[in-house]
C-alpha positions in Angstrom: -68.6 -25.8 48.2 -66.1 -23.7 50.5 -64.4 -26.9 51.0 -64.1 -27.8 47.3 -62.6 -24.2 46.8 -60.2 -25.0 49.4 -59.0 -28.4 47.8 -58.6 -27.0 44.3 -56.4 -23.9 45.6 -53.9 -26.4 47.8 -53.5 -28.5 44.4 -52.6 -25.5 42.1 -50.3 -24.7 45.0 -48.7 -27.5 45.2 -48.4 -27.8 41.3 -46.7 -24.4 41.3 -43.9 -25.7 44.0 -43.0 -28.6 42.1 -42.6 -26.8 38.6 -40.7 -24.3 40.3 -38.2 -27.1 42.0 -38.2 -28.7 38.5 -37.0 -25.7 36.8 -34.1 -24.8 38.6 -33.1 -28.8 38.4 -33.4 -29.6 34.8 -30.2 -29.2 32.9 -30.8 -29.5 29.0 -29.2 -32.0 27.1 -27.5 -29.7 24.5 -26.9 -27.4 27.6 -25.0 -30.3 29.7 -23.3 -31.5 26.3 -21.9 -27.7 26.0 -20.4 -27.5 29.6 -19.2 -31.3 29.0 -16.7 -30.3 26.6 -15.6 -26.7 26.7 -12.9 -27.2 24.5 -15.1 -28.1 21.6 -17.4 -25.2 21.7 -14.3 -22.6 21.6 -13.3 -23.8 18.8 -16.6 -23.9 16.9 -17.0 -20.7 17.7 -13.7 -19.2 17.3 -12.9 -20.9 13.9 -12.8 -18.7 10.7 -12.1 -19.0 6.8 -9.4 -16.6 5.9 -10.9 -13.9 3.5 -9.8 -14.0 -0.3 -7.0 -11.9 -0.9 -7.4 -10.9 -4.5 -7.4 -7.3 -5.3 -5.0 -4.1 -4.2 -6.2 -2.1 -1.4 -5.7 1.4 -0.1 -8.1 2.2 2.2 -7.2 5.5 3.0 -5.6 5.9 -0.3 -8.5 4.6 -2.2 -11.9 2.9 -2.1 -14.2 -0.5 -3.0 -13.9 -2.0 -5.9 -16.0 -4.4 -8.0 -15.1 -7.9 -6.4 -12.7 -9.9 -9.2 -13.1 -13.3 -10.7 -12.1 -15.7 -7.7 -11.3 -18.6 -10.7 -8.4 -16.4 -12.5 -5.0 -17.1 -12.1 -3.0 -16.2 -9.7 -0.4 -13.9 -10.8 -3.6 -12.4 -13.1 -5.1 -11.2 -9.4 -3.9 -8.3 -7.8 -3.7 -8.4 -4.4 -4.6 -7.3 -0.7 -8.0 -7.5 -0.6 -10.0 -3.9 -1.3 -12.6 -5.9 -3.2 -13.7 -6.6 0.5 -14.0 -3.1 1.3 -12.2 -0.9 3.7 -13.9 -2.1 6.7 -12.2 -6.1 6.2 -10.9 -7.4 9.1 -8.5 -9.9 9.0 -7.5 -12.6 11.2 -4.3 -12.1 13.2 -1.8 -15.2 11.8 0.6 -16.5 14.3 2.4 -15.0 17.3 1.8 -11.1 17.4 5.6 -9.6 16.8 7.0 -8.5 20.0 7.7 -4.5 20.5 11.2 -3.5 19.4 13.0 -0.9 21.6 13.6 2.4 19.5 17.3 2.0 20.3 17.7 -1.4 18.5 16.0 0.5 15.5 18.5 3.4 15.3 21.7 1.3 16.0 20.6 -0.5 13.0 20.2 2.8 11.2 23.8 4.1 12.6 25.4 1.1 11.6 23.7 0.9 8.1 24.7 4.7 7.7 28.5 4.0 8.7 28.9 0.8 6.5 27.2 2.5 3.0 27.3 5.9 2.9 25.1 7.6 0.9 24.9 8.1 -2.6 23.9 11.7 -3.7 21.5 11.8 -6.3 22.9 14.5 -9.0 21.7 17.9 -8.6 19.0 19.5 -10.8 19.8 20.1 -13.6 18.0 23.3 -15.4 18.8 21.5 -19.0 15.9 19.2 -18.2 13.6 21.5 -17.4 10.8 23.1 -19.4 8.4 26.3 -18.9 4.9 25.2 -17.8 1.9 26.9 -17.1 2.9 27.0 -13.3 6.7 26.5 -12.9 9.1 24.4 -14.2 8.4 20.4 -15.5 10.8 17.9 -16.1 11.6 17.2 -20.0 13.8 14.6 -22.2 17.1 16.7 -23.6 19.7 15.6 -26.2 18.3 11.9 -25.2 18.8 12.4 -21.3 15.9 11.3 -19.3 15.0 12.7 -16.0 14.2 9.2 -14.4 17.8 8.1 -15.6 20.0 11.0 -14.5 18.2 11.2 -10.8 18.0 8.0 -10.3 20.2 6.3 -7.5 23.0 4.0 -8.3 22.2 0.5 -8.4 25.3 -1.8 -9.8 24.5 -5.5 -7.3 24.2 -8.5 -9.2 21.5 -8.4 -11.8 20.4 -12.0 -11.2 19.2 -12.0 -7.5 15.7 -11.3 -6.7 15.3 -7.1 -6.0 12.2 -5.7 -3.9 11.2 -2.2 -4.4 9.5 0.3 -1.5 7.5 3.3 -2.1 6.4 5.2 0.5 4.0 7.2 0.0 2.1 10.6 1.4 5.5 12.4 1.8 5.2 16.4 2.7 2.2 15.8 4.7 3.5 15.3 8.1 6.9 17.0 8.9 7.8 14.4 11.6 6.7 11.6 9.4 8.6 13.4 6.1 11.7 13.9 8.2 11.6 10.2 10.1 11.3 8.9 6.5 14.2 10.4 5.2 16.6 9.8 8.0 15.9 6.4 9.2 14.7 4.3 6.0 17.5 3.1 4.1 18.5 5.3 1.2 17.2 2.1 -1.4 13.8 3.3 -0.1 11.8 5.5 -2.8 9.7 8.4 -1.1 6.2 9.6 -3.3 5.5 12.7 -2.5 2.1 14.5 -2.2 1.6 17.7 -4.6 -0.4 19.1 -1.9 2.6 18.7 0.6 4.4 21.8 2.0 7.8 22.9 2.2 8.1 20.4 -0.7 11.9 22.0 -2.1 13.3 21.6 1.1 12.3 17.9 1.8 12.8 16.8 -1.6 16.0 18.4 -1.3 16.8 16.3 1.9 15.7 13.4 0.8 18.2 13.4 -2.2 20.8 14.7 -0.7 20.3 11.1 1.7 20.4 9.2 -1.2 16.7 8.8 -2.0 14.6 8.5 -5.0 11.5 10.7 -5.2 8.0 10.8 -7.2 5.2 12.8 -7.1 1.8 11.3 -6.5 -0.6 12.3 -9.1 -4.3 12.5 -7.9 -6.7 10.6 -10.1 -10.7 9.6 -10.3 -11.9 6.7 -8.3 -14.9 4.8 -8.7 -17.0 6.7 -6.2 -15.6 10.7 -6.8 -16.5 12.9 -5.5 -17.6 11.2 -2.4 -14.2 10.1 -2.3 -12.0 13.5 -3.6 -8.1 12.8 -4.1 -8.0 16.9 -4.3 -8.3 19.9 -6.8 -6.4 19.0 -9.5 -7.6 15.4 -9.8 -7.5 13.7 -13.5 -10.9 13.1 -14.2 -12.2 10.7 -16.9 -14.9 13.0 -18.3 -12.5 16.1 -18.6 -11.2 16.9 -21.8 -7.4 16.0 -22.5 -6.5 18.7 -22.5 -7.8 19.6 -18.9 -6.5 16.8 -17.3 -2.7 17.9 -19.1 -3.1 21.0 -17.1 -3.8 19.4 -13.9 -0.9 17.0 -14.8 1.7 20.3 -15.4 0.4 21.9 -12.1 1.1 18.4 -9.9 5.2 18.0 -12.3 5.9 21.8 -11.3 5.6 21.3 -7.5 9.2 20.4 -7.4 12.5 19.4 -9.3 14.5 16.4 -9.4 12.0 13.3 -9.1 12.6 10.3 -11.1 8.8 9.8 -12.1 5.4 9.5 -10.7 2.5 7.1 -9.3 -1.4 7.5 -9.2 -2.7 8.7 -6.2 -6.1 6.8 -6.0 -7.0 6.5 -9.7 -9.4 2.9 -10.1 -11.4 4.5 -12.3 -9.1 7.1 -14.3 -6.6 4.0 -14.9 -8.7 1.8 -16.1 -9.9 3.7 -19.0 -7.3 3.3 -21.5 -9.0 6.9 -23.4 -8.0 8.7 -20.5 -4.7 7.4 -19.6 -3.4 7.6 -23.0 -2.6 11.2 -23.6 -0.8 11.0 -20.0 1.1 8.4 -21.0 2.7 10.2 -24.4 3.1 13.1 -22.2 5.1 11.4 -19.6 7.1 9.6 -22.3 8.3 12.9 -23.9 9.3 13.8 -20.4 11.4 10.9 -19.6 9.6 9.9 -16.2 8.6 6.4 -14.8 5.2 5.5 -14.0 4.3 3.3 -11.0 1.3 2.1 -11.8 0.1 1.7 -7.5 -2.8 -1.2 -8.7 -5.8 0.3 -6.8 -8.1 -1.7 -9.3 -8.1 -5.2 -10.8 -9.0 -3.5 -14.0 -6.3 -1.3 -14.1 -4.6 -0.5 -17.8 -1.6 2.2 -16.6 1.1 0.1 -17.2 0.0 -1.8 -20.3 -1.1 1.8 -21.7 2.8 2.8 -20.1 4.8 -0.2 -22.3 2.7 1.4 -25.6 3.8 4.8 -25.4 7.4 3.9 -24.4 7.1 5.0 -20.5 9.3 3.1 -18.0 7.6 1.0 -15.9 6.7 -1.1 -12.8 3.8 -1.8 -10.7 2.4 -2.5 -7.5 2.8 -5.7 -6.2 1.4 -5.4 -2.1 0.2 -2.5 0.2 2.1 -3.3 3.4 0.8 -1.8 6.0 -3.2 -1.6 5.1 -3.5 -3.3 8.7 -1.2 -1.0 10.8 0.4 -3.7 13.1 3.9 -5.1 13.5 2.3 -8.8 12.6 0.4 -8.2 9.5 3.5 -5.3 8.1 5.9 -8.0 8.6 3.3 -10.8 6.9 3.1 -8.8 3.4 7.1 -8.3 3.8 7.2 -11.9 3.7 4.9 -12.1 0.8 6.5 -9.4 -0.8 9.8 -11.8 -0.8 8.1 -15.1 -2.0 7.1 -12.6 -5.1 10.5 -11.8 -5.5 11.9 -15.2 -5.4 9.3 -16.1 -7.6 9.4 -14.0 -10.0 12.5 -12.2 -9.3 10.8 -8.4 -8.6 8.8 -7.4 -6.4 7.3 -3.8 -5.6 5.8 -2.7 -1.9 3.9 0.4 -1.4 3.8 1.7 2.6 3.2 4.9 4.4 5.2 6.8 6.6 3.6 5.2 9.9 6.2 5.0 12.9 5.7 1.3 12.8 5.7 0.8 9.0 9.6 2.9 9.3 10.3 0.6 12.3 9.1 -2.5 10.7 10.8 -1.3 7.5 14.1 -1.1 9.2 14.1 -4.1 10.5 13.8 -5.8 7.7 15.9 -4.5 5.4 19.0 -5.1 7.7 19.1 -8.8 7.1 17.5 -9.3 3.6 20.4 -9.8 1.5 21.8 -12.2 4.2 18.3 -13.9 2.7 19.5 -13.5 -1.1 17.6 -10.3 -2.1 18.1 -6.9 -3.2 16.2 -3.8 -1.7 16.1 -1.7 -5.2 15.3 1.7 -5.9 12.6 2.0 -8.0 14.1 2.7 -11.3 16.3 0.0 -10.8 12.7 -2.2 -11.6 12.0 -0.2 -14.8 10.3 -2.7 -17.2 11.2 -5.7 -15.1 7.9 -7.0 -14.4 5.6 -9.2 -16.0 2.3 -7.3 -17.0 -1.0 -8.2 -15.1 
């Protein structure tokens, strides 16, 4: 019996040996197929559809929206991507855009500076100006509109292609206010925030440099007041009368701007019983609207063309994804719209490598047969969508 016990234990030994030997030999078929051919595998791996690009986005600025209809047409689809969501990533296309040294920027500014000097934008003037419930709004007097006498001079040929760039969130920041003002070329409009400070004095600046203003109004988005564009933020349930006196608080935080654009807003703007009484009150001031697209649904600028308000809208957001690569991609988009269609309207903010970006850009783009335009020089010029 000890014997039998002995036999059985040197068998099981020996069993155990080989299986160990035999599983550090056997390579697996899909295994040895992988290692075969690495190139293959990288590339199944690393592959990726490009996410649809159909609605306007403002992350910061604004939140998820219901996704759109993927079958409409084209130039019915806004644009950008929000419908994704704020997290969306998207693939890097190309080359990544090599750093530019911040001298090359400011000779281009210099040089810009000495070849067109600046046009001043006129000087307040107190005849358009009415008593509010807080200070001084703008007003239409003997037929002179506010959006027409501050507006900058535009006289280049009225058949090339003309792109438009707000950029928004001015007053916040003083370094990115004041970096705005000087270095961006003067055909660059600035929005600026009605909870900005020092807002006289950079207002001010910035027209005396020869740029455009707005104020950003503050409206409802779809998920308020998780998502809170401030105090005096249009909201769809408040009375119309309400949402006038929010309006009159954000007009009398300075002088001198040629109109306005929503500040978040996807649900205020698309409910055309809201919007309307803000639209016959900016009409009787003689301001345009900028409707900045955070929804698909959007009716601002429609509601705009019925009550006689100048308009234009929102064509890309250019620097959602803050890199030199993807700022310069939606510049590039932003000119196929143009030569398209033949206007074009950007909205940005005042990041050091939007301004850079920016710069660089604008030096060479009439060389590529288009205008950079102030906004008012797009008033009613685009197709509605």
């Amino acid at each position: 019996m000890r014997a039998l016990i002995i036999a059985w234990s040197s068998t099981i030994g020996l069993l155990l040996i080989i299986f160990a030997w035999l599983s550090f030999t056997y390579e697996p078929e899909q295994y040895a197929q992988t290692t075969a051919q690495p190139s293959a595998q990288v590339e199944a791996t690393t592959s990726y559809d490009e996410p649809v690009e159909e609605d306007l986005s403002t992350e910061q600025l604004d939140e998820q929206v219901t996704a759109p209809d993927t079958t409409a047409p084209e130039e019915n689809l806004a644009i950008n991507g929000a419908v994704l969501g704020d997290n969306i990533t998207r693939p890097d296309f190309g080359n990544d855009t090599p750093d530019v040294a911040q001298n090359s920027v400011s000779d281009i500014v210099e040089q810009e500076q000495a070849q067109e000097p600046f046009a001043f934008i006129n000087p307040v003037n107190t005849a358009l100006l009415e008593d509010g419930p807080y200070g001084p709004i703008p007003v239409v007097n003997n037929q002179e509109q506010p959006w027409q006498v501050y507006s900058r001079p535009f006289d280049r040929p009225g058949d090339r292609p003309r792109i438009s760039i707000i950029i928004v969130g001015m007053g916040l920041s003083e370094s990115a206010t004041q970096n705005s003002i000087n270095m961006l070329p003067p055909d660059i409009s600035l929005a600026f925030s009605p909870y900005g400070q020092n807002m006289e004095r950079w207002t001010e600046e910035a027209r005396q440099n020869g740029h455009e203003t707005l104020l950003m109004v503050p409206m409802e988005p779809l998920d308020f007041p998780i998502n809170d564009p401030g105090p005096h933020t249009l909201i769809n349930t408040l009375p119309a009368s309400d949402n006038l006196d929010r309006l009159y608080y954000v007009l009398s935080r300075m002088q001198g701007y040629v109109g306005v654009v929503n500040d978040m807003g996807s649900k205020f703007t698309a409910d055309p019983d809201a919007i309307a009484p803000i639209m016959q009150d900016l009409q009787r001031r003689g301001l345009i609207f900028v409707d900045a697209r955070t929804s698909r649904l959007t009716v601002a600028a429609t509601s705009a063309r019925e009550f006689g308000v100048p308009r234009a809208q929102n064509d890309r957001y250019i620097d959602n994804d803050v890199s030199a690569a993807q700022i310069d991609r939606y510049l590039r988009e932003l000119e196929n719209i143009a030569l398209r269609s033949g206007n074009a309207v950007g909205i940005a903010r005042p990041y050091p490598i939007t301004i850079e970006r920016l710069v660089l850009w604008a030096a060479d783009l009439r060389m590529r047969g288009i205008e950079l335009a102030p906004i008012t020089a797009m008033s009613n010029r685009q197709t509605l969508r």
